[in-house]
C-alpha positions, 0 to 999 in steps of 0.5 A, spaced: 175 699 379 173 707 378 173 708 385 180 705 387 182 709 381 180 716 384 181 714 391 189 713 388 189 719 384 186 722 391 192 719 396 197 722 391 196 729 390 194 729 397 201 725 400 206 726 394 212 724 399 209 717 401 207 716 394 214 717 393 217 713 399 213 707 397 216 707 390 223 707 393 221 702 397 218 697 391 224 699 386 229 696 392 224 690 393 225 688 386 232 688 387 232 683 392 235 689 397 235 690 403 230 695 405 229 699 411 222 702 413 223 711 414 219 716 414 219 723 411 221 726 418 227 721 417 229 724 410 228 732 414 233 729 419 238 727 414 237 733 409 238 738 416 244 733 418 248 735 411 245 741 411 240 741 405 247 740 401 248 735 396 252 731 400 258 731 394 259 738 391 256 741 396 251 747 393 244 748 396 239 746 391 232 747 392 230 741 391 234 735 393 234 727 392 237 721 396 242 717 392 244 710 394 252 711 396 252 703 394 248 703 388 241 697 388 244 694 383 251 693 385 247 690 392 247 696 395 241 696 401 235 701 401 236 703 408 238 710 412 245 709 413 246 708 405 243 714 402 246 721 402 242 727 400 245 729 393 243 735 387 240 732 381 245 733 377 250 729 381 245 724 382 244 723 375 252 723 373 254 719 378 247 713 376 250 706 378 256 707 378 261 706 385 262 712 389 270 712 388 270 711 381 265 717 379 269 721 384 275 720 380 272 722 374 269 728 376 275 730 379 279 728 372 274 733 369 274 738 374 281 739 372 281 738 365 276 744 364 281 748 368 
């Protein structure tokens, strides 16, 4: 046991973004998703496409994350065609929520802080 653990701790220190793919992919699986096997040249691909721009307010942070367009939990499927790259902060405050009515919020707050 103490040898699986060390060869564990080991994989993750030395391939972070495979250890991060598989987590993922577990979530969605939990989540009776549809799951698409990628790998990280697949998210550069992505990422190079927008531009390493988030791909909802546009900014260049400097690090990215991938958001489900159609969340997991709203039956969204966990495949390339479904995520787009999005700053931390749009990611969190859009969560779970459609698309569409996250964006007509933000746009109402936009408006109203002006």
């Amino acid at each position: 046991a103490e040898k699986l653990r060390a060869t564990s701790k080991k994989r993750k220190k030395e391939h972070p973004e495979m250890v991060r793919i598989s987590c993922r992919k577990r979530r969605a699986q939990k989540l009776n998703a549809k799951v698409d096997e990628w790998t990280t040249s697949d998210e550069n691909r992505l990422f190079d496409d927008y531009g390493y721009r988030c791909a909802y307010c546009l900014t260049k942070p400097s690090k990215l994350t991938l958001d489900h367009i159609v969340p997991l939990v709203r039956g969204g499927e966990h495949t390339l065609d479904n995520v787009v790259p999005a700053c931390n902060s749009c990611n969190c405050s859009k969560g779970s929520k459609p698309l569409l009515i996250w964006l007509y919020h933000k746009r109402l707050n936009e408006v109203n802080n002006v």
